[in-house]
N, C-alpha and C positions, 0 to 999 in steps of 0.2 A: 113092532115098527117104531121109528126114533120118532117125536115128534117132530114137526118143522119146524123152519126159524119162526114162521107165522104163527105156528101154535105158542110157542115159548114167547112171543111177545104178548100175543093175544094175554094169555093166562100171567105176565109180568103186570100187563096193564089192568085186566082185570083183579088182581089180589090188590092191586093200591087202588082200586074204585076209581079210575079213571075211565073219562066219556071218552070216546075216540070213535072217527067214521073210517071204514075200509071200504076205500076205492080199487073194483077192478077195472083193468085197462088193457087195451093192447100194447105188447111189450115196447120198452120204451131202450133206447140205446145215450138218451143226453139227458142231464139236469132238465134241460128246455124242454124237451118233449115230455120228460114227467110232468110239470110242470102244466102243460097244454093238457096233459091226459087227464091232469086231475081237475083242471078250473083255477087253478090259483095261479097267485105272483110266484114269479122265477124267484125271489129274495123268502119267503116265506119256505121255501125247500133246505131241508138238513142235509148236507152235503157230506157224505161220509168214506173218510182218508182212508185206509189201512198204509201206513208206513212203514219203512224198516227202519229204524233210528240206531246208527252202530248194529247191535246184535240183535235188540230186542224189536215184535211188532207193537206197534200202539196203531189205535184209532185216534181220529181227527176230525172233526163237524165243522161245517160252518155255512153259513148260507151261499144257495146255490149260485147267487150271481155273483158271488166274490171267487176269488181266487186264494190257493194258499201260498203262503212266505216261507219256503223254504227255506230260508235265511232268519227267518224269524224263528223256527222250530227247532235250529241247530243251536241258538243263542239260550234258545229257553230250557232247553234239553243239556245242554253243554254235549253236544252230539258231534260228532266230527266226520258220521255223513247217513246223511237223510236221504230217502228214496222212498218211494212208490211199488208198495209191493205188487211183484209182473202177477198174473192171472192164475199161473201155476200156483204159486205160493201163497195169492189169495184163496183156491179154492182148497188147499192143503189146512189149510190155516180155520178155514168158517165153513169151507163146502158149498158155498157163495162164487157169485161169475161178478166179474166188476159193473155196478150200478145197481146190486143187488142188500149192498152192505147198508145196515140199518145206524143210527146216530145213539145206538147203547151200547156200554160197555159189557163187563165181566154181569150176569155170565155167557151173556147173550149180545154180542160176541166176543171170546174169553180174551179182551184186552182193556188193557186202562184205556180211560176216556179222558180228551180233551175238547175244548169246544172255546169258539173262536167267543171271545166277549160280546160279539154284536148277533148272536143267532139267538133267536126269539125277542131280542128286544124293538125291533127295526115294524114288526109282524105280532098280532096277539097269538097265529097260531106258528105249528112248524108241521110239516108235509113230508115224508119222505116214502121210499119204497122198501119194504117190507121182507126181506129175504128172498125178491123173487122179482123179475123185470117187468110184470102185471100186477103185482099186488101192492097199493099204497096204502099208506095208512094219515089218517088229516088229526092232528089233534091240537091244545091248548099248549102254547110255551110254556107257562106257566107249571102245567101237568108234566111237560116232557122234563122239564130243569128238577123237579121235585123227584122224578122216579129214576132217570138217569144220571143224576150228580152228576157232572163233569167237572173237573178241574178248570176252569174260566179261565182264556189267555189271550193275546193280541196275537193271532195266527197267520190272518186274512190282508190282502189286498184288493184293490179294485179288478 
């Protein structure tokens, strides 16, 4: 049997010796209700994109109370059209339902990473849900920017 997206992160975080708490929850459908499931700020949540940019998918983070700039991700991508990949092609793609997609790249989930310049720093930690609409996981920004590398860019809006 495959492992899950939870195992594969679990075992990410654990080979780099990072502390991290796993919150289970009742399933959550918005940023805000993970958020509420978990005890934290809505801002302190990893908000995670899968997009189509032209051809290819890319991931997207960025703190759950911002919004993205689509118009910012076209400029920065030199992309000539950006979308929101539908559910279909998210589950095709990760095997993930949308609000389930985690704020790491390749290889878990096999896409480049972008992350909006203000997520982690606003927050000491970042929060997000775990491959799955009950399972969160709370950890140190700090720890998440070291294991997840993201290419850092100005993505986000109010």
């Amino acid at each position: 049997m495959e492992d899950s997206i939870l195992d594969k992160i679990r075992a990410l975080l654990d080979s780099n010796g990072v502390t991290y708490q796993e919150r289970r929850h009742l399933p959550t459908a918005t940023s805000e209700e993970s958020a509420a499931a978990r005890g934290e700020d809505l801002g302190a949540g990893a908000k995670a994109l899968v997009l189509k940019t032209d051809d290819v998918f890319l991931l997207f983070v960025l703190p759950a109370d911002l919004k993205l700039d689509s118009k910012k991700v076209k400029r920065l991508l030199g992309a000539k059209s950006v979308r929101f990949a539908t559910a279909e092609e998210l589950h095709e793609q990760t095997g993930l339902v949308p609000g389930a997609v985690l704020p790491f790249g390749a290889p878990v989930p096999p896409f480049e990473l972008f992350a909006d310049e203000s997520i982690g720093t606003r927050h000491s930690i970042v929060a997000f849900n775990a491959g799955s609409l009950t399972d969160s996981i709370v950890m140190s920004a700090k720890d998440w920017e070291a294991v997840a590398q993201p290419a850092r860019c100005a993505i986000a809006k109010p």
